[in-house]
N, C-alpha and C positions, 0 to 999 in steps of 0.2 A: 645386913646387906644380902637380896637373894641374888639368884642367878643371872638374870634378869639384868640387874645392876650392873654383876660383875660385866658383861657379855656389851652393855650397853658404852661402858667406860672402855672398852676397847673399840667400837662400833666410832663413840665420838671422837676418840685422838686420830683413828688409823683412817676413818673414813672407808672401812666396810659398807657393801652392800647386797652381795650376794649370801644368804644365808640359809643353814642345812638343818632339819631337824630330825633326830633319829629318835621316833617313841613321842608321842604328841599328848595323849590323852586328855585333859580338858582344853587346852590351847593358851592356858594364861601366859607360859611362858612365849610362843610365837606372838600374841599379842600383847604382848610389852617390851620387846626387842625394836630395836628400832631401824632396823634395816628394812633397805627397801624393796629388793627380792626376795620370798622366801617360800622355801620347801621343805615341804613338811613329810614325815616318813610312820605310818603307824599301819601293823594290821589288821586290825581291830574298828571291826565299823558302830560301835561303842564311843570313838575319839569323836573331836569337835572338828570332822570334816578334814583331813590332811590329801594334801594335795595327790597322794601316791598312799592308795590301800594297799600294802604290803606289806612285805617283810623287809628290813634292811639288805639282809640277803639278797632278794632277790632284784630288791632298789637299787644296791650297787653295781650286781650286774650289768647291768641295763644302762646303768647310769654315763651319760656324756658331760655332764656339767661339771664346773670348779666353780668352789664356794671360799670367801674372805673368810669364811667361820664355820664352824660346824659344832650343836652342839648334842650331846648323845649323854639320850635319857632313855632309851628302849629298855630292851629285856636286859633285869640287873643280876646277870649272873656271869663270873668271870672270862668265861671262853668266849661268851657275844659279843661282850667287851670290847674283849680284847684285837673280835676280826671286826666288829664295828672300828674302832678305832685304824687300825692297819688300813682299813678301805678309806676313812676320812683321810688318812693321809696322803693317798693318789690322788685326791680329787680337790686336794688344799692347793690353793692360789698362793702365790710366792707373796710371803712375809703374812699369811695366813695363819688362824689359831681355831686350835680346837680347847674346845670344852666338856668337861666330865662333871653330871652330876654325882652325887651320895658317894662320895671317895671316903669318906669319914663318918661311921658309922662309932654310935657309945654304946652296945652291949653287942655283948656276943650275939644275942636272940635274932636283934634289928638286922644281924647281916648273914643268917644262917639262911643255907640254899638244901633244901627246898624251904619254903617260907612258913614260918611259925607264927611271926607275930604283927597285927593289924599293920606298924610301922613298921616299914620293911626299905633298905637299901640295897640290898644282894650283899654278894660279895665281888661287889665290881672293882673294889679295892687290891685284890688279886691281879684283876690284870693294869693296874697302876705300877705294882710291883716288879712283874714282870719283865716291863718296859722300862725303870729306872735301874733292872739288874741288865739290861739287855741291849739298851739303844743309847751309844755317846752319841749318836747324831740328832740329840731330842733335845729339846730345855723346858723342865716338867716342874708344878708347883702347885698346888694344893691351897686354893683360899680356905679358911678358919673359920666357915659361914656357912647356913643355907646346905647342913649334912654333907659339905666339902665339895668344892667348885674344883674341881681339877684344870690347869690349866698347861695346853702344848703347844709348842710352836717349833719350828727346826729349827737346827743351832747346837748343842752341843753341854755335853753333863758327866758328869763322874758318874760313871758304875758302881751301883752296890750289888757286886758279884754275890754279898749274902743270900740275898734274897733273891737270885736265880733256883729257884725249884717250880718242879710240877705243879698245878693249882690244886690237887688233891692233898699236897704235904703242907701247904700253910693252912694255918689256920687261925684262932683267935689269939692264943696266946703270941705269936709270930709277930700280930699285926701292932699289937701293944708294944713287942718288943723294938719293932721298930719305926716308931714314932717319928723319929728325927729323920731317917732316910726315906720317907714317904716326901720331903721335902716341904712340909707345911709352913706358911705364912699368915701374921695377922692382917685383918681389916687395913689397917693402919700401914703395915709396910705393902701391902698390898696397892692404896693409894701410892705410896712412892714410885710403887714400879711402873702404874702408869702414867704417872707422870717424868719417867724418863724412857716414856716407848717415843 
C-alpha cells in the first residue's frame, strides 16, 4: 500500500477535496491523489512544477487557505517536521487529516541527519515523537507501509511522557526502543479504521 493509497482511502470515505502538498519532487504522489484541489509546496525548481516555488516556511506564512488533507514530504529532518507539521495544523479544515511520510525508517544509516546513505528518510520520526510525548489533543498512527505513513487528525491520545526529550538526545537506539509507542498499525487494521471513519 503506498501513500497515495493510504491518503486516497481517506479522500474516498471523507469526501476531501482541498489538498496540501509539502515537498513535491517528482509529482507521482500529487498525481495520484485523488482530490480535486491541490497545492503543491516545493523550493526546488528541480520538482515537476509545484504550484508555490518555495519553502514551506515561507508558504505558511503567507498562506490563507484550509485544506481537508495535508500531506508533508519536504525536508526530512526533525525540527522542519515538526514546524511543518504545527503549521498544517492551522490551516486543517474541521475533521481534517494530515499525513507524514518516512515515519518508519529500518537502519540506523537510512535515518541519520546529515544524510549518509542513497535511501534516506531523515529523522522525521523525531518529531512524531515529540507530538505523541507532547499533544493529548492529537489521534496519531503510523501505517506499516510505504517507509511509514504517519497519520493525524484532532481528537485526543495518551501521552508517552518517555519520549518528551530534546531532538538532539534521541536517537536510534530510542527509536527501537520504542516501537509500540510510535503507535504503529498493519495494512490490515489499517483498512478497519477506515472503514469506521
Amino acid at each position: 500500500m503506498k501513500r497515495w493509497d493510504i491518503m486516497n482511502a481517506y479522500i474516498n470515505k471523507l469526501g476531501y477535496k482541498d489538498y496540501l502538498e509539502i515537498g513535491l519532487c517528482s509529482g507521482i504522489c500529487r498525481d495520484s491523489v485523488n482530490a480535486k484541489n491541490k497545492t503543491t509546496v516545493d523550493p526546488s525548481d528541480k520538482t515537476d512544477n509545484p504550484t508555490h516555488l518555495m519553502t514551506s516556511d515561507a508558504f505558511f506564512s503567507q498562506n490563507e487557505g484550509m485544506y481537508d488533507i495535508v500531506f508533508i514530504d519536504g525536508l526530512h529532518e526533525a525540527n522542519q517536521v515538526y514546524k511543518d507539521i504545527l503549521n498544517a495544523l492551522d490551516c486543517l479544515k474541521e475533521g481534517g487529516t494530515i499525513f507524514c511520510h518516512d515515519m518508519l525508517p529500518t537502519s540506523e544509516a537510512i535515518q541519520a541527519v546529515p544524510r549518509v546513505s542513497a535511501l534516506w528518510t531523515g529523522d522525521c520520526w523525531k518529531a512524531w515523537a515529540k507530538l505523541r510525548a507532547s499533544r493529548n489533543d492529537l489521534s496519531m498512527y503510523i501505517v506499516e507501509s510505504d517507509w511509514g505513513v504517519g497519520v493525524i487528525q484532532k481528537g485526543k491520545q495518551k501521552i508517552e511522557s518517555e519520549m518528551d526529550l530534546p531532538f538532539e538526545k534521541m536517537n536510534w537506539d530510542l527509536f527501537c526502543k520504542w516501537g509500540d509507542k510510535m503507535n504503529k498499525v498493519n495494512v490490515n487494521a489499517f483498512n478497519q479504521r477506515v472503514l469506521n471513519l
